[in-house]
N, C-alpha and C positions, 0 to 999 in steps of 0.2 A: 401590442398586447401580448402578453406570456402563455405562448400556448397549453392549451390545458388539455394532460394524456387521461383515455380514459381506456382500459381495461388490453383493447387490440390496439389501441394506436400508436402507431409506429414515430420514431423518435424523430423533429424537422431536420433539417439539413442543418451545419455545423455551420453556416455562415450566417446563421440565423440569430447564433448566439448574442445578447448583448455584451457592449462596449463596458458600459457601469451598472451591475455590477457586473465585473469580468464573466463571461463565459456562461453566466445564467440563460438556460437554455430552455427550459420546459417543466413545469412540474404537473401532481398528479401520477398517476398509474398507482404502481406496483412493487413491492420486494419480491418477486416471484424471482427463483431461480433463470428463466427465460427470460424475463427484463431485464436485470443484473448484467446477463450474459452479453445480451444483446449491446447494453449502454457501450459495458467496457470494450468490447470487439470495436464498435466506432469511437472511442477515446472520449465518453461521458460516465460521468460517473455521479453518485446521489451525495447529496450534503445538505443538510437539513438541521432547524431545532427540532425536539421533541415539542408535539402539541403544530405543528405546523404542513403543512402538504407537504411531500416533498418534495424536493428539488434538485433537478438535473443540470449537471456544471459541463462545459469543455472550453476552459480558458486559453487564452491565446496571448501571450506565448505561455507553453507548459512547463512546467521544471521536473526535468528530467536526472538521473544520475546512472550515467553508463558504467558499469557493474566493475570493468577494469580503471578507472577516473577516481574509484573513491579512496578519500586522501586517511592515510594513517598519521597522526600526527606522534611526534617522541611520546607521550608521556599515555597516548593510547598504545603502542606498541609496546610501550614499557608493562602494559597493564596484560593484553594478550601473550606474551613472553611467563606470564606467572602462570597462568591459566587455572586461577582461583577459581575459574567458575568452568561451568560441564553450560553447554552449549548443543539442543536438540530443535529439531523441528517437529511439529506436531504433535505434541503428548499435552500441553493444554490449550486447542485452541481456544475454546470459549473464555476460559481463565486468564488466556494474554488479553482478550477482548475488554472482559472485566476491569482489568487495571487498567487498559487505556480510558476506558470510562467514569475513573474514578477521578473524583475532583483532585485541583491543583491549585496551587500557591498561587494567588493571582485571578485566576477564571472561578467564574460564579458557578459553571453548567459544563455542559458535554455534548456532545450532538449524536455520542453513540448510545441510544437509546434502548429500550431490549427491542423494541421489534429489528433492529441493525444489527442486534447480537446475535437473534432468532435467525433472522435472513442469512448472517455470511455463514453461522454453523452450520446450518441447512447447506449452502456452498461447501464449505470443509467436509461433509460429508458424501457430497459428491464426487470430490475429489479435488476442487476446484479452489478453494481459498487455503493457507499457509499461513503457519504461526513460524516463528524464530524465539526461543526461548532459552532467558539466560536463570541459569541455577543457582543457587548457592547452597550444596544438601539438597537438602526438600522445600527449599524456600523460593521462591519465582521471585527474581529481585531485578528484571529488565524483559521485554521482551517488544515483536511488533507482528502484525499481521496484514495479509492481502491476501490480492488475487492474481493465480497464474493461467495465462491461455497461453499456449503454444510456447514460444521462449521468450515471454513477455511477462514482468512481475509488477503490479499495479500495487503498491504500497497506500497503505491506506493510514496507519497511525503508530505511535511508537510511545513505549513509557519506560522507565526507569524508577528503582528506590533505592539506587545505588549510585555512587560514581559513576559516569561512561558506561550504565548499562545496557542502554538503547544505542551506544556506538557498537558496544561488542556486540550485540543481536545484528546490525548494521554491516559491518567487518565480514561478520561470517557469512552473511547472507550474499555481499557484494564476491565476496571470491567465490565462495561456490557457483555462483549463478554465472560470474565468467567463465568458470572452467566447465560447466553448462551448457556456454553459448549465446546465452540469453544479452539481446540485444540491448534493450531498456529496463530501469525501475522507473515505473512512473510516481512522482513528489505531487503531483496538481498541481500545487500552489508555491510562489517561493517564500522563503523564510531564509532569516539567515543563518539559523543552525544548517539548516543545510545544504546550503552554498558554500559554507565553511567544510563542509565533510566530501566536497567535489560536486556535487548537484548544479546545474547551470539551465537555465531558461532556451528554449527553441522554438521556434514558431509553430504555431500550431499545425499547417501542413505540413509542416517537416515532422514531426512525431505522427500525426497520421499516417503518413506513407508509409514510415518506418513499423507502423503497428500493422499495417496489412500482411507485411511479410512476414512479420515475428508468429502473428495470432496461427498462422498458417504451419509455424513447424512443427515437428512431430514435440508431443508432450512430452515433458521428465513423466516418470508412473512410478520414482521409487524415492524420494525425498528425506535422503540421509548426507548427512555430512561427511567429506573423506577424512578420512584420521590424520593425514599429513598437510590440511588444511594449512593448520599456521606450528609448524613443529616448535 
C-alpha cells in the first residue's frame, strides 16, 4: 500500500519506493517550502496531475547530467557562436514556469499546475529555485527552471519556441554550473532528448551519496552568468 503523508510525516525510506511505477514513493502532504526542501535533500521529488494527490518519485536508476559531460553538438555551437539571444538567470522565474506549462504538440495536459507554480515562486523567492532564460529583445523564446541546494541543481522542466532554445538555456546553465562546481543536474526521468545532450542513468545509491555531499557545500548567493562564458 502507497504510504499516505499527512501534514508532519516524515518521507519512508528510499527502498520503499516501488518497482512499477518506477520510484513511486509516497503521496499526500504538502508544497510547503519545508517538504520541498526536505524531499529534494533526500533525492524525491513531487510529480503529479492536476486534480490528483500528490505524489512523490525517487526512481532508480536516476538520470543524471554532470554539468562538465554536456554534449554541444556542430549546429548548437554553430547557433551559441551567433549569440542571437541575451541569456539571464532569474528576471522571469514564474514566466519560465508559465511556458513550461503551456500545452504542447502532442500532450493533452501539464502536470505544472499553479499550485506547482505558487510553491516553486514561493522557493524562488527564498532564494532556492532558478530560472535559465533565453531572450530574443523582450520576447522569452526558451528557457528552464529548478532547484538549487548546496552545489546541487535538481532540473525540473524545460521549454522552447524557438530552435535549440531549451539547449541554449541548457548550454549555459551546464558550464556555469561547472565552473561553479556543482556536482550534479538532476533529469528524474530518462528521455532521449536528454541522453542525446550528455545525460546518463546511475543507480540510485550512487546519486544519493553523491547528493549528501553536494546538498552540504556552501551555496552560490549571486546567480549571474560570466561574460566570457561562451566568447
Amino acid at each position: 500500500m502507497l504510504p499516505w503523508l499527512e501534514k508532519h510525516t516524515p518521507f519512508p525510506s528510499l527502498d520503499q519506493a516501488m518497482r512499477d511505477p518506477n520510484g513511486l514513493l509516497a503521496a499526500g502532504g504538502e508544497l510547503s517550502p519545508e517538504r520541498l526542501l526536505h524531499a529534494y535533500q533526500q533525492g524525491i521529488f513531487p510529480w503529479y496531475n492536476p486534480g490528483e494527490p500528490i505524489l512523490w518519485w525517487s526512481p532508480d536508476p536516476r538520470m543524471v547530467l554532470y554539468p562538465e559531460h554536456f554534449k554541444v553538438s556542430r549546429s548548437l555551437a554553430k547557433t551559441l557562436r551567433k549569440k542571437r539571444y541575451e541569456v539571464r538567470f532569474d528576471t522571469a522565474f514564474t514566466q519560465v514556469m508559465q511556458s513550461c506549462a503551456a500545452p504542447r504538440a502532442g500532450h493533452s495536459g501539464t502536470w505544472i499546475s499553479s499550485d506547482m507554480i505558487a510553491a516553486y515562486t514561493h522557493l524562488h523567492k527564498l532564494g532556492y529555485a532558478h530560472s535559465v532564460e533565453v531572450w530574443d529583445g523582450d520576447t522569452l523564446v526558451g528557457g528552464l527552471y529548478g532547484v538549487a541546494l548546496g552545489r546541487m541543481y535538481y532540473g525540473e522542466s524545460m521549454f522552447s519556441v524557438v530552435a535549440d532554445g531549451s539547449k541554449i538555456a541548457l548550454a549555459h546553465l551546464s558550464k556555469q554550473l561547472a565552473r561553479w562546481q556543482f556536482g550534479m543536474i538532476d533529469c528524474q526521468m530518462h528521455t532521449t532528448h536528454l541522453a542525446s545532450l550528455g545525460a546518463e542513468l546511475i543507480p540510485r545509491d550512487k546519486f544519493v551519496s553523491g547528493l549528501k555531499e553536494l546538498v552540504n557545500c556552501a551555496p552560490v548567493t549571486h546567480w549571474h552568468f560570466d561574460p566570457d562564458l561562451y566568447p
